[in-house]
N, C-alpha and C positions, 0 to 999 in steps of 0.2 A: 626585544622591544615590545611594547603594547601600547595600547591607546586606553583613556580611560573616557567613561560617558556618564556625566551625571543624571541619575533618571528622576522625575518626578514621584511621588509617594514615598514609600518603604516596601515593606515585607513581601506586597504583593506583587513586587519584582520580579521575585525570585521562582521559575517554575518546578512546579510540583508542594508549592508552602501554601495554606489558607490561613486566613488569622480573622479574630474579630473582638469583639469585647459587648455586653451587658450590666445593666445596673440588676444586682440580685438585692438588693436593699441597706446593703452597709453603708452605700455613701448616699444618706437622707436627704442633703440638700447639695445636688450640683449645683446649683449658684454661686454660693459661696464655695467653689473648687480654686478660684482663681484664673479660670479661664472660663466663657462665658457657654459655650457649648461642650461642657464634660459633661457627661453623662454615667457611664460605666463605671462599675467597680471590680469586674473580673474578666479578665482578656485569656484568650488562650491562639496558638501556633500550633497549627497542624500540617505533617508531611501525610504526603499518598505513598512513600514509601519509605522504609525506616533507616535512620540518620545518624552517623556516628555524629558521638556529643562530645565535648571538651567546656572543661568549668573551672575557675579561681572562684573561691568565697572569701569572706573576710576574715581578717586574719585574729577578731576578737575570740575570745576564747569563748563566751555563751554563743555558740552556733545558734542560728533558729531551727526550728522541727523540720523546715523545707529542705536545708543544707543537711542536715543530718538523714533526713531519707533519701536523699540522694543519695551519699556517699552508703547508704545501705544496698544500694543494685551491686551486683556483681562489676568487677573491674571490666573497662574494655566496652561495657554495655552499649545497643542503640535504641534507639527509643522514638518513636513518628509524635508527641504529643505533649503540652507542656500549658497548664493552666497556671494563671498568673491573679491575684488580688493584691487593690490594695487594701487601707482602714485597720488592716491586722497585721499584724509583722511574725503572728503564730510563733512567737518566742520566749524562750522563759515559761514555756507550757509543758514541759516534761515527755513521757512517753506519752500521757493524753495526747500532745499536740502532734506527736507521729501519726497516731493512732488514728486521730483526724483525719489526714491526709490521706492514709489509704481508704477509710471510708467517703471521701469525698471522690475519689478518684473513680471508687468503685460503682458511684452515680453515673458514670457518663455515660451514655448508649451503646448499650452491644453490636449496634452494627458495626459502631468506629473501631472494634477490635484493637484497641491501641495496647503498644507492648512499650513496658517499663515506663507510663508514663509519668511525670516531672512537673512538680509543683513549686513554685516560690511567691514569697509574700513580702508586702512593705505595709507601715502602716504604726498603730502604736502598741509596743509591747506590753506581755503580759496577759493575753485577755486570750480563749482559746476560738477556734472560727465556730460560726456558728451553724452547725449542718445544718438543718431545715429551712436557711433561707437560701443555700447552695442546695441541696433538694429539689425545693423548686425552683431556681432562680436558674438552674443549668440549661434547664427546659428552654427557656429565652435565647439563647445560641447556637445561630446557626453556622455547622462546624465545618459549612460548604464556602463560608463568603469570604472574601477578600482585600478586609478592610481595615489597613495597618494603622489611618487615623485613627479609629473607634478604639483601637489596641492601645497603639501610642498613647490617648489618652487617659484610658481607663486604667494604668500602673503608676498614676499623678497621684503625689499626697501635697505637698505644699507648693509643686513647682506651678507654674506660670505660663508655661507652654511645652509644646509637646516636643520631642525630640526624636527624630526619626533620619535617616540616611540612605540611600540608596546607589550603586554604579552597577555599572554594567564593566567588562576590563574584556578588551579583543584583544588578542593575538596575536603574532605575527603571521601565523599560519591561516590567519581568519578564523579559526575557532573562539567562543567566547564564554565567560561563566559571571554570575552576579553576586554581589554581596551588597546585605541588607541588616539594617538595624532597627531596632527603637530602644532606649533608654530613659528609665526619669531617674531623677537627682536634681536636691537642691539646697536641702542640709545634712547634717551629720555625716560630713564629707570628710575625709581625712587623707594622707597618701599612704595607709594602710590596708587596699584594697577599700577605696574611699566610696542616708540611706541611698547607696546607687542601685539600680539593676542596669544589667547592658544585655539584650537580645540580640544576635548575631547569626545570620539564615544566609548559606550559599548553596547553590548546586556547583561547586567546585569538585574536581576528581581529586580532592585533597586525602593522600594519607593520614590515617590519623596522628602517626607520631608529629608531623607537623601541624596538624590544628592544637596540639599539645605545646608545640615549641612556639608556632607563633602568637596563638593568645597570651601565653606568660611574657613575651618579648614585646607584644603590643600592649598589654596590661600593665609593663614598665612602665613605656613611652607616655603614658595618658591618665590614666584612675589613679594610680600611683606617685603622679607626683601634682595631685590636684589639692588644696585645703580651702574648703568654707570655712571651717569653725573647730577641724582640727579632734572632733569625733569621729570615734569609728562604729560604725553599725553592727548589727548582730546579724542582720541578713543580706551584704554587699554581696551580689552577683554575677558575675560576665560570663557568658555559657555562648558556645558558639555549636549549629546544627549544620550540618553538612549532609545534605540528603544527594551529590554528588551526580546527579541528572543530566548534566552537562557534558559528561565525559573530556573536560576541557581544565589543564590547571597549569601554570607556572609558578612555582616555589618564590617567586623573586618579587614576580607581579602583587599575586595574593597578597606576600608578608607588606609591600609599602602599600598596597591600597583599604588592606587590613588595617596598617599602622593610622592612617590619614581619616578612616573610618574613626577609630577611637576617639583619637584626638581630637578629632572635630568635636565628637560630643561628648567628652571630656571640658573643653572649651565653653558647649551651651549649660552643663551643670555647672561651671564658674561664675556665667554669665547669669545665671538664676539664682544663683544663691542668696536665696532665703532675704531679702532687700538691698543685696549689691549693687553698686551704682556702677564699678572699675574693677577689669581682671589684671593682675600684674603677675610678670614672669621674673622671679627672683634669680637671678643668674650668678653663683660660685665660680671666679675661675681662681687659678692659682693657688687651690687648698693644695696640702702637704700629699694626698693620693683623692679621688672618684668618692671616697667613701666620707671622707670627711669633707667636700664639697658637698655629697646629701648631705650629710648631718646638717650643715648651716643652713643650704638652701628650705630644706623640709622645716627650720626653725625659725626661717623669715616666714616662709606662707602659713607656719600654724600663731602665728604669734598675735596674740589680742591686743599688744599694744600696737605696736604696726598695722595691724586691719585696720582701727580707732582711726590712725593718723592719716591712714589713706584714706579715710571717708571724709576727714577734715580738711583734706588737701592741704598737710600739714607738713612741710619737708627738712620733717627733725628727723637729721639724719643719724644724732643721737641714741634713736629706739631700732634703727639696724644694728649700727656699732656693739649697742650693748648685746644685743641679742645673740650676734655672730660670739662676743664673745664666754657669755651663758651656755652656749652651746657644745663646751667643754674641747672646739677642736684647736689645731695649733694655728695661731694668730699673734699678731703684731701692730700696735698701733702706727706703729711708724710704717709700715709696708704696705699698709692698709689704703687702699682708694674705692671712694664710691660713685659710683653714677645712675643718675635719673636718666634714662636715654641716653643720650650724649655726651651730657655736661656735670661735671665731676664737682660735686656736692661737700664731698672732704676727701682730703689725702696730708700726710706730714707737712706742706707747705701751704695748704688751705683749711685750716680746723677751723676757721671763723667761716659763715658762708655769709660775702658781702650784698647788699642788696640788691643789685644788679641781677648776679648770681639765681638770688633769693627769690627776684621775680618771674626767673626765666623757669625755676623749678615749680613754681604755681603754677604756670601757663601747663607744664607738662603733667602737673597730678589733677588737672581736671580731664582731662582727657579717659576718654573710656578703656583705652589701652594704652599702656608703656611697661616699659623693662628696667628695674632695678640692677644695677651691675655691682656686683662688689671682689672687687682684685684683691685678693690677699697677699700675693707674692713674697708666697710659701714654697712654693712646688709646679706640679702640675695640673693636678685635679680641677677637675668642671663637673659642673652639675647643675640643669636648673629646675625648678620649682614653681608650682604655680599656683597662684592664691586670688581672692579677691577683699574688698572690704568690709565692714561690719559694720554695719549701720543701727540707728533704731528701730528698723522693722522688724529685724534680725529678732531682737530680746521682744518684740510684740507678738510676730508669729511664734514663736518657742515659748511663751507664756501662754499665748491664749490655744496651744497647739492641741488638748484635748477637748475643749470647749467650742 
């Protein structure tokens, strides 16, 4: 048994973690960030003592320079220190954009003595970072403060608000350990390892083989089966630091308050997507096995025609149908049932949907959350999916996205 406590802030939860962020000059005009007090453009997470790390990247094939010097430390690595930008995504930049990165790293003050430290970037690809305004702009970071806002916000490229987490998890024994995030996302989401980054700080006495097993098992549960818009990024991240201070862990507690951490801000990159108005949870049961429930459910949240119809509060249940069956798994019209929340939109004895029906399904797609259900009664497989809708803002910010 445990107890869980939701704590106010983030990061600076967690004992023995500093965090903060500064504006070095890439992001020229916070005003126009989308939120009214952003400021920063380079955040950084620091331990006082050094941290076993665990990381999922995206699973697009151009890595960025950040993922790719990562995976250049030796296996097993730990590391106390982890500078973060956004504006740049340092992708598609070659070994220059590695090259970068250890020169910038190599700016930070000798006193901080930091071992193997960990950079990652969001932002727009292509373009390499620009040392001389991290030069001086490092200077501006104070790498004693403890201020997961200033963090939180400073890793924002299109979203809207900050996204940030924190609990505290007691014990039975009365011992206790904390786990803390921040996260931004709000396009180029995909269930591909869906631009996200996910920061994740505990002083849990967590082995490493299980920060290994439960990120990948919470990275299912949540980033993975999320779609904006059904892109995958070059530089998607979720890295979890365990500086283990607490001397306090339970396997069972961790992994669901781990899982609930995710999800939740899984949930607020749904909820920001890029001019979404409604998140919806596309739910498979009844596929032939698990796997061909993804396959559908991943085919409903990435689908552009169904995002469309869900901004229209359009309940043509037509552009599921097709979809599930586009999607190449074993289905049957006749077996086939769907539902809006509760109320079953088509099945073999209702393929017309009467007006009645038809108004009750309105009533439910204005709503800012409901659950798409679709029973195939095939098998057994379940699976669900999570998407939101596609609005006009959507194609305004992604047009006007370098400008």
């Amino acid at each position: 048994m445990y107890n869980t406590s939701v704590l106010k802030k983030g990061l600076e939860n967690v004992p023995g973690f500093y965090c903060g962020a500064a504006n070095i000059g890439m992001r020229t005009n916070p005003a126009n960030s989308g939120i009214a007090d952003i400021e920063g453009d380079v955040a950084f997470i620091r331990s006082d003592t050094l941290c076993d790390v665990s990381a999922i990247f995206t699973t697009n094939r151009f890595q960025a320079a950040p993922i790719k010097h990562f995976l250049s430390y030796p296996k097993g690595f730990q590391t106390d220190f982890l500078l973060v930008n956004a504006k740049n995504a340092n992708a598609m930049t070659g070994k220059k954009g590695i090259e970068d990165i250890d020169a910038i790293l190599g700016m930070l003050p000798k006193e901080l003595e930091v071992t193997h430290p960990i950079m990652s970037s969001t932002g727009v690809i292509g373009y390499r970072l620009p040392l001389e305004k991290f030069r001086q702009g490092l200077k501006k970071l104070d790498f004693h403060s403890r201020d997961s806002d200033a963090a939180a916000k400073a890793i924002m490229t299109t979203d809207t608000f900050k996204k940030e987490l924190a609990y505290r998890v007691t014990l039975e024994d009365g011992s206790s350990f904390h786990i803390a995030a921040i996260a931004k996302g709000a396009g180029m989401i995909n269930p591909a390892m869906a631009t996200m980054l996910c920061f994740i700080v505990t002083d849990a006495d967590i082995p490493k083989s299980d920060m290994d097993e439960l990120l990948k098992e919470g990275t299912e549960q949540s980033f993975n089966r999320i779609s904006v818009d059904g892109d995958t990024s070059t530089n998607d991240t979720a890295m979890l630091l365990a500086n283990k201070k607490s001397a306090a862990y339970d396997k069972t507690a961790f992994s669901q308050v781990l899982n609930k951490i995710m999800f939740e801000l899984a949930m607020m990159i749904l909820k920001d997507g890029e001019g979404s108005t409604k998140v919806v949870a596309f739910e498979v049961k009844g596929a032939k096995d698990n796997e061909e429930a993804r396959i559908a459910a991943t085919a409903l949240s990435n689908s552009l025609l169904v995002k469309t119809a869900l901004f229209g509060e359009d309940p043509n249940w037509g552009r599921i149908a097709s979809t599930i069956g586009a999607s190449g798994i074993a289905c049957d019209d006749e077996t086939l049932v769907i539902y809006y929340d509760d109320l079953p939109i088509y099945s073999n004895e209702h393929r017309e949907l009467d007006k009645a029906r038809e108004e009750v399904a309105y009533r439910i797609m204005k709503q800012e959350h409901f659950t798409i259900t679709c029973e195939l009664g095939i098998g057994d497989g379940t699976y669900t999916a999570y998407g939101c809708d596609l609005s006009y803002e959507y194609v305004k910010i992604n047009a006007e996205y370098r400008t």
